[in-house]
N, C-alpha and C positions, 0 to 999 in steps of 0.2 A: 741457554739450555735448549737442546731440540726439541722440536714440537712440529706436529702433523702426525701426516697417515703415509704408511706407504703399504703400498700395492703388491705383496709378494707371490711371486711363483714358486711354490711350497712344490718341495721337490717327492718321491714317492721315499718311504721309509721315515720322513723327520715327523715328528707329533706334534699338533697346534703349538703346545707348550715348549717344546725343545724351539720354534720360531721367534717366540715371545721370548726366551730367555738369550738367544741369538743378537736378536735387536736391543736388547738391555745390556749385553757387552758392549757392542760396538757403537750403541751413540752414553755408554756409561751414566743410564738413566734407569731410573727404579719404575718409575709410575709408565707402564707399559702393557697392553692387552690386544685381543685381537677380538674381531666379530667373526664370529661360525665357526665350530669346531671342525676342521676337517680332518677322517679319519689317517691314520698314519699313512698306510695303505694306498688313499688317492692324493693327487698332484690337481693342480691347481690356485685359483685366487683365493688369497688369506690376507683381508686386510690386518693393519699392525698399526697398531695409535698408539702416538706418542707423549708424556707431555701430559696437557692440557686438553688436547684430542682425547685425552680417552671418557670424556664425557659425553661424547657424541657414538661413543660405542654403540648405545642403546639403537639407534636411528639405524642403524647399518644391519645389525645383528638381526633385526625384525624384517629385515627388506626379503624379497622373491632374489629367487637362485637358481643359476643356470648349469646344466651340466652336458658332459658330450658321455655317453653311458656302454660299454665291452659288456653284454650280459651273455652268460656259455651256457647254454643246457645238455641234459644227461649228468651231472652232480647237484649234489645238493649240500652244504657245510651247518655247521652251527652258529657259525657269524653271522653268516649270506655271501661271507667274500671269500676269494682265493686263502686267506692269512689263516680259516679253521678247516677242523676236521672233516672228514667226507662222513658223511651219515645218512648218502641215500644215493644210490646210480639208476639211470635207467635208460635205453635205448630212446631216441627223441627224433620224430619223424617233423620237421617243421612245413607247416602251410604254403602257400604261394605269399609274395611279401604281400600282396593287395590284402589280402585274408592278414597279414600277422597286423600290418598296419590300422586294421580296423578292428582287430582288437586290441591293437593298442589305445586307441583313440575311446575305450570302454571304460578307460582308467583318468579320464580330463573329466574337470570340472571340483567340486567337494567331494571328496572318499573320505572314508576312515580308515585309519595303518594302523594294528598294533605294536609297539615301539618293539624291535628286535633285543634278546636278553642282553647281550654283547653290546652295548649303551650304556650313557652316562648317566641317566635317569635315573632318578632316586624313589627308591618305595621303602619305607620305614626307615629312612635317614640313609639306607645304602643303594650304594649305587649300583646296577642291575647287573655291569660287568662284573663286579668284585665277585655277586653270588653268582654269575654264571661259570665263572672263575673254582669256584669249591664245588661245580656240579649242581647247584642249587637252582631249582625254574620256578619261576614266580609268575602270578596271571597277572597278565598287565591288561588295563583298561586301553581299547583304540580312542585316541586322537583324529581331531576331524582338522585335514590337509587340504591342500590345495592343488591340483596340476593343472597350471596352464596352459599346458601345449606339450604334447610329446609328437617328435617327428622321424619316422624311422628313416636312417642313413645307409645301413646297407645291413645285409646277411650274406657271413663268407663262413661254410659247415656249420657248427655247431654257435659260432658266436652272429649273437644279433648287437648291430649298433644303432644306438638311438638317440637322440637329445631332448632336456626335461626343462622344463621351466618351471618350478613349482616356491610353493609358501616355505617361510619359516616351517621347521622343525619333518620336512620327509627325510626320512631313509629311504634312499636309495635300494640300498641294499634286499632293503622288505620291499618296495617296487618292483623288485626283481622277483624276487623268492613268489611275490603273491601273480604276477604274469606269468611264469613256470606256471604256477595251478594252475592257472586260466586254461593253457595250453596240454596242460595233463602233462606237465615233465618238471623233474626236477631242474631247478637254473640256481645260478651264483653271480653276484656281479663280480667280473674277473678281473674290470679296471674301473677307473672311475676319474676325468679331470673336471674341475670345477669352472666353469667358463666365465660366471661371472657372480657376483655379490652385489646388489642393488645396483650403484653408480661402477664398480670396479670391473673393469673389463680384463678378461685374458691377456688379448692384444695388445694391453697396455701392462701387465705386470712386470714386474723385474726379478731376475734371479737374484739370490743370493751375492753371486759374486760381483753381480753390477752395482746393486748396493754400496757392497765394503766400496769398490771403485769409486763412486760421487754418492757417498752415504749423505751431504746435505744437499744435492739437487735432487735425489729418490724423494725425500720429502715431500707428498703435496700439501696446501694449504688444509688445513683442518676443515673448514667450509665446503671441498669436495666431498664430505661427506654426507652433505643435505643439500645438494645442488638442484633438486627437485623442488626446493621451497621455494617461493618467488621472495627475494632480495626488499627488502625496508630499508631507507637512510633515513637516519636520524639527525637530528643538530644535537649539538655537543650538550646544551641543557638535559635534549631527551633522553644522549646515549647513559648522561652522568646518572640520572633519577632508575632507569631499566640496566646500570649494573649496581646498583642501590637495594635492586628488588624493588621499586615500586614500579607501580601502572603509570602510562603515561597514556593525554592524546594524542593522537596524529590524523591528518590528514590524506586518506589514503582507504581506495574502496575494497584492499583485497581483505578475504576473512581466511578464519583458522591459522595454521602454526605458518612462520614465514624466519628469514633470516635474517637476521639485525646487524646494522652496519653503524660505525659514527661518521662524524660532520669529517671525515678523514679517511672513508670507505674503508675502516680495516674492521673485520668480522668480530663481534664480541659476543653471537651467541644465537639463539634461536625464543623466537616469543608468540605469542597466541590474541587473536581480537577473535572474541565466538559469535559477535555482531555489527550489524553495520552500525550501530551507535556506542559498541560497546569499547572501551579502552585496550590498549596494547599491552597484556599483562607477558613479564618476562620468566621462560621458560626453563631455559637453561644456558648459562651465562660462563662462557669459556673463558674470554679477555675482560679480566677487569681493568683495564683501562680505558676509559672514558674518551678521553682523546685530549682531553683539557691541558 
């Protein structure tokens, strides 16, 4: 049965879901998901776990993410994107870049975004798009975000390009829309590619048709996806007792979550010591097979 992650380059128009339902045709597996919803709209990396990978979803879906950002001012939508209605024009004089770039750099560090209505966000069991959908606006509490680093790329008329590095859970789109205020202009982001997901890089994703083409070398190891953890080998006693679910000792001075290998180096999961004396309790256990 297949198993891994692959790397796609999610093309403009297909929905997270129409991917995931893609890749359950073509390797004819059920248990199939992706980390980060990317909107229809924008292009870029969408990982897809396959298998037994999609326990490691978690790991991925929480990681910082990259984007390369078209934002246009003088509109303004009800989305934030090109895809809704215009519901606000305005003549839009922009700064020299030194000035827009320093306000941009006003927007790094922790902010609070309130989630845009056109989201999957749920308030009383529904989800924000369905009621922005019937025309319905609901006050949504802000969410406290992260930007790492925005870095402006160019300004050609009315679109400014920039690149974000930011936490789990930003809209872009509301980056957009709330920089427009900054600036006293209506803005919309007009494009949007996604450059990277934790470990998954652009440069490295695969289209669609490369895929179908070597759909079992697209595959990477499930383990790229916590490649940031520092690597544990176990003996085959250890690996058997930690996919058992028990603790075991070891020998070994790193602490917190790391990634577990058996006496045969193949990956069977990710586990935790929260001290230098304390035991290697197992965390989340992909391979149960022990290596025995």
């Amino acid at each position: 049965m297949a198993e891994g992650i692959l790397n796609i380059l999610k093309p403009p128009g297909m929905t997270s879901h129409d991917a995931v339902a893609f890749v359950r045709r073509l390797y004819g597996v059920k248990r199939v998901g992706h980390a980060g919803t990317l909107d229809p709209a924008a292009a870029g990396v969408l990982p897809v776990f396959v298998g037994a990978a999609t326990r490691l979803i978690e790991y991925t879906a929480d990681a910082d993410k990259s984007y390369r950002v078209e934002m246009t001012v003088g509109r303004e939508t009800d989305t934030g994107d090109d895809t809704g209605n215009i519901i606000r024009t305005a003549p839009c004089v922009l700064p020299p870049n030194s000035d827009l770039d320093a306000l941009l750099q006003e927007f790094t560090g922790e902010i609070e975004q309130v989630p845009p209505m056109y989201s999957a966000i749920k308030i009383g069991g529904k989800k924000l798009y369905d009621l922005a959908r019937q025309g319905i606006t609901v006050e949504r509490q802000p969410r406290r975000i992260k930007i790492n680093k925005i870095q402006l790329i160019t300004v050609q008329e009315s679109r400014i390009y920039f690149d974000v590095d930011c936490s789990k859970g930003t809209y872009i789109r509301t980056l957009c829309t709330d920089i427009g205020r900054r600036l006293g202009c209506p803005a919309v982001m007009s494009f949007l590619v996604r450059t990277r997901v934790g470990n998954f890089q652009l440069t490295e994703a695969l289209t669609l048709e490369e895929i179908t083409e070597k759909k079992e070398r697209a595959l990477q190891a499930p383990d790229s996806a916590v490649a940031y953890l520092p690597p544990v080998f176990l003996t085959a006693a250890q690996a058997k007792a930690v996919v058992q679910g028990q603790a075991v000792r070891i020998d070994c001075c790193n602490q917190g979550m790391m990634r577990l290998y058996n006496d045969q180096k193949q990956f069977i999961g990710i586990g935790e010591k929260k001290g230098p004396g304390a035991p290697l309790r197992p965390v989340k256990i992909v391979c149960t097979n022990s290596g025995d």
